[in-house]
C-alpha positions in Angstrom: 3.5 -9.9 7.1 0.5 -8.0 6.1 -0.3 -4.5 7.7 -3.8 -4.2 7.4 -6.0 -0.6 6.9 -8.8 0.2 9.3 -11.2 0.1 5.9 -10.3 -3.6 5.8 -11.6 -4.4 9.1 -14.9 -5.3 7.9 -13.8 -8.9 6.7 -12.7 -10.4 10.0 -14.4 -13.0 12.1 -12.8 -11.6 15.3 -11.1 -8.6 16.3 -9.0 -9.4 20.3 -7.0 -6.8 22.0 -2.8 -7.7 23.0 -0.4 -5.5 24.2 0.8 -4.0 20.7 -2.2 -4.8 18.5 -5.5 -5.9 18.5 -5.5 -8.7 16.4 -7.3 -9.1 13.4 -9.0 -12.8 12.9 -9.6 -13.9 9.3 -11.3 -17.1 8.4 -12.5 -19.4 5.6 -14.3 -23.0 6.1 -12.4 -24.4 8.4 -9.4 -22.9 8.3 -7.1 -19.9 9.6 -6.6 -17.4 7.1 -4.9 -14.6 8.4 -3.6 -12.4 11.3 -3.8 -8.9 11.0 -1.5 -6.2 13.2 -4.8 -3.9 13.3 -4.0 -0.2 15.6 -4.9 -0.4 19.4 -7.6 2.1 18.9 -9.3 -0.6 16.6 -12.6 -1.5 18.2 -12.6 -5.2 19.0 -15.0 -8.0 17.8 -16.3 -10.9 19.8 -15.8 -14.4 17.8 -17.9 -14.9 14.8 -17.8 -18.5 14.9 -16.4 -21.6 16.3 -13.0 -21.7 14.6 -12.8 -17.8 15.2 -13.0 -18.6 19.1 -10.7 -21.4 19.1 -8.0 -19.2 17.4 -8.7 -16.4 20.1 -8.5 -18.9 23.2 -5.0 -20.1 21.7 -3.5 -16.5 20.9 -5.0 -15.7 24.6 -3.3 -18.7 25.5 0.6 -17.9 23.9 0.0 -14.4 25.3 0.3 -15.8 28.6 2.5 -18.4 28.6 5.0 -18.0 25.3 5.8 -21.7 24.9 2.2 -22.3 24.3 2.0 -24.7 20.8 -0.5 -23.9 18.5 -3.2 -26.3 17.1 -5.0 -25.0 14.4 -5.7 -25.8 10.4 -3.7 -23.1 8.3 -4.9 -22.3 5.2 -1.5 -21.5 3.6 -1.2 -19.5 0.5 1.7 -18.9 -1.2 4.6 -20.2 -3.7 6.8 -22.8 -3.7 9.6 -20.8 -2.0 7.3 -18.7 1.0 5.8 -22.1 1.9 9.6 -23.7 2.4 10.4 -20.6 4.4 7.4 -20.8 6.5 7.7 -24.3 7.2 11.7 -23.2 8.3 10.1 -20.7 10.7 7.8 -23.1 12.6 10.4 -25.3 14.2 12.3 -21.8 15.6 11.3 -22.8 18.9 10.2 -20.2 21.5 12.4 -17.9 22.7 15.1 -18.6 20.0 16.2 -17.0 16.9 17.6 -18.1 13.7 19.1 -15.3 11.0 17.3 -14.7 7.4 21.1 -16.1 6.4 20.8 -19.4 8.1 17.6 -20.0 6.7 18.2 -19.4 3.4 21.5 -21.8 3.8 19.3 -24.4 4.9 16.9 -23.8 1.8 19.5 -23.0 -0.9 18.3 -19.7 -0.9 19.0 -15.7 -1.0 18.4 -13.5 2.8 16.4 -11.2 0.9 14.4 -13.9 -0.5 13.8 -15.3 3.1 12.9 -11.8 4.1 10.6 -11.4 1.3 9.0 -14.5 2.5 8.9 -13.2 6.2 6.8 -10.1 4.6 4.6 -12.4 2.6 3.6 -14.3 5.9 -0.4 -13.7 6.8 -0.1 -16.1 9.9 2.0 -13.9 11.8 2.9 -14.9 15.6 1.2 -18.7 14.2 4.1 -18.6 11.9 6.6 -16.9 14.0 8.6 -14.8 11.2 9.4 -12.2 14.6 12.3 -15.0 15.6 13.9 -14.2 12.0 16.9 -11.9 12.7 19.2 -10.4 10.9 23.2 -12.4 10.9 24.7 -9.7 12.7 21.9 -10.1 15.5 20.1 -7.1 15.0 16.3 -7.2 14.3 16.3 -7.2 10.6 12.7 -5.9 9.5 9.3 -6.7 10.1 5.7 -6.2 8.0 7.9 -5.4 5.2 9.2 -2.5 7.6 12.6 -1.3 9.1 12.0 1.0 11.0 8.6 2.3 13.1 5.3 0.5 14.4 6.6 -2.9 13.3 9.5 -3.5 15.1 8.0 -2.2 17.8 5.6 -5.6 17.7 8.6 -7.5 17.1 10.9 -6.4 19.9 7.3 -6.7 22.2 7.1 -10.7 21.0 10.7 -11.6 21.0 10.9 -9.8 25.5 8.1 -12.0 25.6 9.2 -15.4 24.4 12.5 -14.9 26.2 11.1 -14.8 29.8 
């Protein structure tokens, strides 16, 4: 997942506040582009356009009630190998985990490479790469993180999926 700087903020088409972030809305066309993990003290920005408010309402929605599902057009870039993870991630349903280990059993893959993956993700919460755990059940990283801010947002999503 990407970990945006405040000098990036000018790009996005909405900016809403959650409990460990304000979110940061990026979008092209049609299409969800990315999720940004922007600092609480980031000033927040009403919807820009339609698909903008959609993806607010819906991310309002999951904050509310965690087995909320997602209907929005994802504009996924990335290789061969992070799309195959992603897709992996999305049927994690809420409240569950699965290990960076298991999925890259299932894919014929490395952990690491999973976790790479996971850190490549710009969809983040959409494509739930917080329900990726480490085997021996312990939180594994986050944002390309392991330690700090970032798990912080991931402990905050996976209390709230398991209510």
């Amino acid at each position: 997942m990407r970990r945006s700087k405040e000098n990036q903020t000018d790009n996005y088409q909405a900016k809403i506040a959650a409990p460990f972030a304000v979110l940061g809305i990026k979008t092209e066309e049609d299409w969800l582009t990315n999720i940004d993990y922007l600092p609480l003290s980031t000033p927040l920005l009403a919807p820009l356009n339609p698909l903008a408010k959609e993806v607010c309402t819906q991310l309002a929605s999951y904050l509310i009630e965690p087995d909320f599902m997602f209907d929005l057009s994802l504009h996924i870039r990335g290789t061969t190998h992070q799309r195959r993870v992603w897709q992996a991630i999305q049927v994690i349903p809420s409240g569950k985990t699965s290990s960076y280990g298991d999925i890259a059993t299932q894919l014929h893959s490395a952990p690491r490479a999973v976790g790479r993956a996971c850190g490549a993700n710009r969809i983040p919460i959409i494509i739930p790469c917080h329900r990726v755990i480490a085997k021996n059940g312990g939180l594994g990283g986050f944002m390309n993180a392991s330690e700090g801010f970032p798990l912080d947002i991931k402990r905050w999503l996976l209390r709230h999926e398991c209510r």
